[in-house]
N, C-alpha and C positions, 0 to 999 in steps of 0.2 A: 799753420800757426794761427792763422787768423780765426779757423773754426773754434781751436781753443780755447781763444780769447771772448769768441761769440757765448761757448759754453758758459766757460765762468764769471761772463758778466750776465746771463741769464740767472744761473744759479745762486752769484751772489744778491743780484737785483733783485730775481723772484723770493727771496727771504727779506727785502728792506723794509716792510715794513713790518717784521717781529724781529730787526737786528737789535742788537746792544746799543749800538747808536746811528745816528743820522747827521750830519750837518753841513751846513750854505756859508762857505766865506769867500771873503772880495779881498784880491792882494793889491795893491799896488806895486805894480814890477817894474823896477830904474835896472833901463841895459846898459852892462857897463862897455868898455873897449868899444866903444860904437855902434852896440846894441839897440837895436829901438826898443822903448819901453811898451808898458800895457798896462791892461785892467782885466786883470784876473777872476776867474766864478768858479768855485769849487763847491761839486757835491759829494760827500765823500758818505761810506757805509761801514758798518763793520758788523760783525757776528759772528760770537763766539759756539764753537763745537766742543763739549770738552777739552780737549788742551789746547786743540786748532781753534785758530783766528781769519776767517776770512774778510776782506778788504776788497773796495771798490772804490775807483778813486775816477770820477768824470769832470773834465779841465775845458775852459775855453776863454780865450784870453782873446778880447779884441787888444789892436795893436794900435799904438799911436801913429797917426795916418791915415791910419784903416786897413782892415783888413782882421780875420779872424785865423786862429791857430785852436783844435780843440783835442784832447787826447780820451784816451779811456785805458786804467791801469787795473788789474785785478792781483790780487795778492792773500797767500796765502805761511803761515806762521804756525809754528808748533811751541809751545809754552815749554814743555820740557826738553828742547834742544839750548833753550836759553841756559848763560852761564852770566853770575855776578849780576842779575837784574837787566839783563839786553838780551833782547830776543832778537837772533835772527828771521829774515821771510823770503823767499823767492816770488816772482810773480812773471806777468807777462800786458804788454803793454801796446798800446795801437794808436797811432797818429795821424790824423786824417791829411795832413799838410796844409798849407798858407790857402787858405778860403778853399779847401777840398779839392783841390784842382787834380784833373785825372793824372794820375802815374804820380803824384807825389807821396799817398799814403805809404807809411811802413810799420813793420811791426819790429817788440823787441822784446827781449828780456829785461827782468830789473834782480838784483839783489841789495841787499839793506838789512838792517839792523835798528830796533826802537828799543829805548829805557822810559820809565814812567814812574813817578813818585809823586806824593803828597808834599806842597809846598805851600804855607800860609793857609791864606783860606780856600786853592785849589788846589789843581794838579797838572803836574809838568809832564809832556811829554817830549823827548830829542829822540832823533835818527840822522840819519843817511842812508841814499840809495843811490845807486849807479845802474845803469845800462849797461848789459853784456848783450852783445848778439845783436843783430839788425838784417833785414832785408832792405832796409834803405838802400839808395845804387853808392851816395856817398855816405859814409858811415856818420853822424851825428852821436857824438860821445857829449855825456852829460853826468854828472855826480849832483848830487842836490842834500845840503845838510838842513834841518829845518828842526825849530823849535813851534812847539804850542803851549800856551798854558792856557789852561778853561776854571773860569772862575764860574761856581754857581750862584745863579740868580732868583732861581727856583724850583720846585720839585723839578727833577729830571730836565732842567734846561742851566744851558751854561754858556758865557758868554767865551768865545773864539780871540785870542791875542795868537798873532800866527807871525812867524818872520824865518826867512828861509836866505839861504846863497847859494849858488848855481857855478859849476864849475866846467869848464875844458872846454866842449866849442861851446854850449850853450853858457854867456856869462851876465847873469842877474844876482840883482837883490831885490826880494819882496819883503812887504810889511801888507800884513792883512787883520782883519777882525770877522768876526761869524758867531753862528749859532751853533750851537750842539743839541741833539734830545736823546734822552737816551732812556732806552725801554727794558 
C-alpha cells in the first residue's frame, strides 16, 4: 500500500507545477469531546486528465501543546461517473503518526464525493470523505465534510475561505483561509 501511495504522490507531485491548481491554507482546528486542538498547513494540487482528476492533498498540524501530526492523501476522480453535479473519487492516504514516532504510521483508503458551482463573485466548493481500510493496529475511523469558497483576487490567484467538521473518533472543527493559483 504504502508503494502506491509513494507512486501517486510522485506522479501527482511531479505534474504540480503544470496542475490546474495549487494552494497553501492555514486552519485553525477546535477539538471537540476533549480533543486537543491545532494549527493546521495545507498543500493541496490538482490536475486535470481529460475526464480524470488527480488530487494531492499534504497536512500537518502542529498541536496545541506540542507536538506534530502530518498526513499525505492522493486522490483520484473521473468526471463522467459523476451524477447531478457530484463527483465521486477514490484515493489512498498515509499518516506518519504524532511526531513520526516508529510503528505509529498507517496507511488508508478514502472515498468521497465533491460538487462545485459558481456563487456571487466566486466559487463554491462541498464534499465529504471517509476512510475505509487501515493498517493501523487500532483502527482510527474519520469522515470529514468540508466547504471551500475561493474568491478571486486576481488573474489566476484566489483567496481560500475553508471550514470543515470532522467526525467518529477523529472529532474537529476547522475554520481556515489560503491561497489558490491556478494554471
Amino acid at each position: 500500500m504504502k508503494k502506491i501511495l509513494a507512486i501517486l504522490a510522485l506522479a501527482t507531485f511531479g505534474s504540480a507545477f503544470a496542475a490546474d491548481f495549487v494552494s497553501v491554507d492555514v486552519d485553525n482546528v477546535r477539538g471537540l469531546e476533549g480533543a486537543t486542538g491545532s494549527t493546521a498547513q495545507y498543500v493541496r494540487a490538482g490536475k486535470g486528465f481529460g475526464d480524470y482528476q488527480l488530487g494531492l492533498q499534504q497536512r500537518t498540524a502542529t498541536v496545541d501543546g506540542g507536538g506534530t501530526l502530518s498526513s499525505l492523501e492522493a486522490t483520484v476522480a473521473n468526471r463522467k461517473i459523476g451524477f447531478a453535479g457530484v463527483t465521486p473519487f477514490v484515493g489512498v492516504g498515509h499518516d506518519n503518526g504524532f511526531n513520526g514516532a516508529t510503528g505509529s504510521a498507517y496507511t488508508y483508503g478514502l472515498v468521497g464525493a465533491t460538487t462545485g458551482f459558481k456563487a456571487g463573485p466566486g466559487f463554491a466548493l462541498l464534499g465529504v470523505k471517509t476512510r475505509v481500510g487501515s493498517d493501523e493496529a487500532v483502527r482510527t475511523k474519520q469522515t470529514v465534510a468540508f466547504a471551500t469558497y475561493s474568491i478571486p483576487v486576481a488573474k489566476n490567484v484566489s483567496v481560500n475561505l475553508n471550514a470543515s467538521k470532522s467526525y467518529q473518533t477523529i472529532k474537529e472543527d476547522a475554520l481556515g483561509l489560503g491561497l489558490s493559483f491556478n494554471f
